[in-house]
KOLLUM-83696 format. One record per residue (C-alpha): residue in three letters; x, y, z. Coordinates in steps of 0.02 Angstrom, whole numbers, plus 50000, padded with zeros to 5 digits. Each point is the difference from the previous one (the first is absolute). Layout:
# KOLLUM-83696
> Ala / X / Y / Z
...
This chain:
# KOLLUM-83696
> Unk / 50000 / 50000 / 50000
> Unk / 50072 / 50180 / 49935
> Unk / 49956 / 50142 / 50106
> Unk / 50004 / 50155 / 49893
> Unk / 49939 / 50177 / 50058
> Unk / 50024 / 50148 / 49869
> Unk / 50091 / 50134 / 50036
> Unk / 49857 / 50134 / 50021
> Unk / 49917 / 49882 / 50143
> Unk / 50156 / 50007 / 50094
> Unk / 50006 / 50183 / 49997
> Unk / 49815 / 49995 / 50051
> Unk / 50028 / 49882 / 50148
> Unk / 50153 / 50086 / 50057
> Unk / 49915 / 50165 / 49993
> Unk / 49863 / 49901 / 50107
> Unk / 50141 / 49959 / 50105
> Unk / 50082 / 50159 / 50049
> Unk / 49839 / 50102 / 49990
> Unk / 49944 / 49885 / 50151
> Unk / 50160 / 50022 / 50092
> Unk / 49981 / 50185 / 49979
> Unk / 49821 / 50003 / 50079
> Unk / 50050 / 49903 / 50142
> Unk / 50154 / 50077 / 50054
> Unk / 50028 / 50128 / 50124
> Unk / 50190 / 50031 / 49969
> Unk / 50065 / 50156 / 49927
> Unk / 50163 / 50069 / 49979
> Unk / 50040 / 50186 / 49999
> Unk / 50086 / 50042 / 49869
> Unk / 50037 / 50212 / 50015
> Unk / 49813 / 50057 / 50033
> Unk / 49915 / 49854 / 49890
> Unk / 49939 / 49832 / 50074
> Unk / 49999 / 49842 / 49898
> Unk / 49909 / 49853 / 50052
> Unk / 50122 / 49828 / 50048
> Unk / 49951 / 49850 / 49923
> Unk / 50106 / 49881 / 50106
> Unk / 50121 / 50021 / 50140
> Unk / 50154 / 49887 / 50055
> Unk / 50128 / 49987 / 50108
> Unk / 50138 / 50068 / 49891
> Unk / 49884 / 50129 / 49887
> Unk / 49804 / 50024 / 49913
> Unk / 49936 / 49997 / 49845
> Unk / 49882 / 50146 / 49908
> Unk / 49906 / 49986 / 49845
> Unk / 50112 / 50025 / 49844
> Unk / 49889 / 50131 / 49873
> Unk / 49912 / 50118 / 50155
> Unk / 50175 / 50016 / 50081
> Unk / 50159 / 50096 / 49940
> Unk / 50178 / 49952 / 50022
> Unk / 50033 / 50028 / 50178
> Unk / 50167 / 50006 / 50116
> Unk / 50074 / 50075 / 50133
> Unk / 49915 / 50024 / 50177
> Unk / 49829 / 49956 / 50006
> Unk / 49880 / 49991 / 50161
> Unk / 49871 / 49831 / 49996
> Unk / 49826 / 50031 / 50085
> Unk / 49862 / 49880 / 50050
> Unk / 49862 / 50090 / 50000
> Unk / 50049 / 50177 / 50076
> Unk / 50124 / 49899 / 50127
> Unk / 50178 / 50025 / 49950
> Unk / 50093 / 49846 / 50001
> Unk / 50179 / 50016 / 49910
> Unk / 50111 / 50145 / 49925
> Unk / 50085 / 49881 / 49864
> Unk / 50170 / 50042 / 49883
> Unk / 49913 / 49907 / 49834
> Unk / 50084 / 49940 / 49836
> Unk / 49908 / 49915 / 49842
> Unk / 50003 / 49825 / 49969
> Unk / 49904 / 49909 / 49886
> Unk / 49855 / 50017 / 49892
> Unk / 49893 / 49881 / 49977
> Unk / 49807 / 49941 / 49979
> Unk / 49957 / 50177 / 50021
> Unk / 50073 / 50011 / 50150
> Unk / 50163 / 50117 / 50049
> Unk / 50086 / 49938 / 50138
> Unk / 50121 / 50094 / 50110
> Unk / 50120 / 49942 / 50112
> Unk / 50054 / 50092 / 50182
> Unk / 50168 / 50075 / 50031
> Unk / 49947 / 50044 / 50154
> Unk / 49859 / 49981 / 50088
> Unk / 49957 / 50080 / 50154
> Unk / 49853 / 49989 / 50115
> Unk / 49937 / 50160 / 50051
> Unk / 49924 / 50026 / 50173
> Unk / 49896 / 50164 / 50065
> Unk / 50123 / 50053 / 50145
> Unk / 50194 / 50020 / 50009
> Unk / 50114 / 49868 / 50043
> Unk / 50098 / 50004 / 50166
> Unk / 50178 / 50066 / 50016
> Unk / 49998 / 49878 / 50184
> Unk / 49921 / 49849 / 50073
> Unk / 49827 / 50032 / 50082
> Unk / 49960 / 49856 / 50124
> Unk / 49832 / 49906 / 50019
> Unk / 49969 / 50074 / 50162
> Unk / 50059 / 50205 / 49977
> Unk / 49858 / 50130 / 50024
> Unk / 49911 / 50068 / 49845
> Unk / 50010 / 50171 / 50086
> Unk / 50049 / 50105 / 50166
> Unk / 49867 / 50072 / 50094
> Unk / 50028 / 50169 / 50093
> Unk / 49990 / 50026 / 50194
> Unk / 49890 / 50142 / 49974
């Protein structure tokens, strides 16, 4: 048994494809003051959808939602099945308060009261 599918089906079902992994995902990355929507994230980088997106690079921030999650050094990968992936420099996990120049113990008061 042969299993052919013309070439204008595949482009059908993989515009099927990535028009359903558009709707439900709630990534973005932050590209300047533009948001484009993340098809697929991964441990070592995330994928975008190849025609709506331009070339990107450099430092971009990733967003779920309106929660920031990483401020990520990017470089281009691979094309492929309408998908462009990009791969992380760096990645870095970003956090709403300032990191600690000291250790701050389990136990240590959140804040001194006055006498008064």
């Amino acid at each position: 048994m042969t299993t052919y599918v013309s070439q204008e089906i595949r482009n059908e079902l993989n515009a099927a494809r990535l028009a359903g992994m558009k709707k439900t995902s709630r990534l973005r990355v932050l590209v300047g003051d533009e948001y484009y929507t993340v098809l697929r994230l991964w441990h070592g980088g995330f994928a975008v959808e190849e025609d709506d997106v331009p070339a990107l690079r450099g430092l971009v921030d990733l967003y779920d939602g309106g929660r920031h999650l990483y401020q990520c050094l990017i470089f281009a990968s691979e094309s492929e099945a309408g998908e462009r992936r990009y791969e992380f420099k760096r990645n870095t996990a970003a956090t709403d308060r300032a990191p600690l120049d000291h250790y701050r113990g389990a136990d240590a008061p959140v804040g001194l009261l006055s006498r008064d």
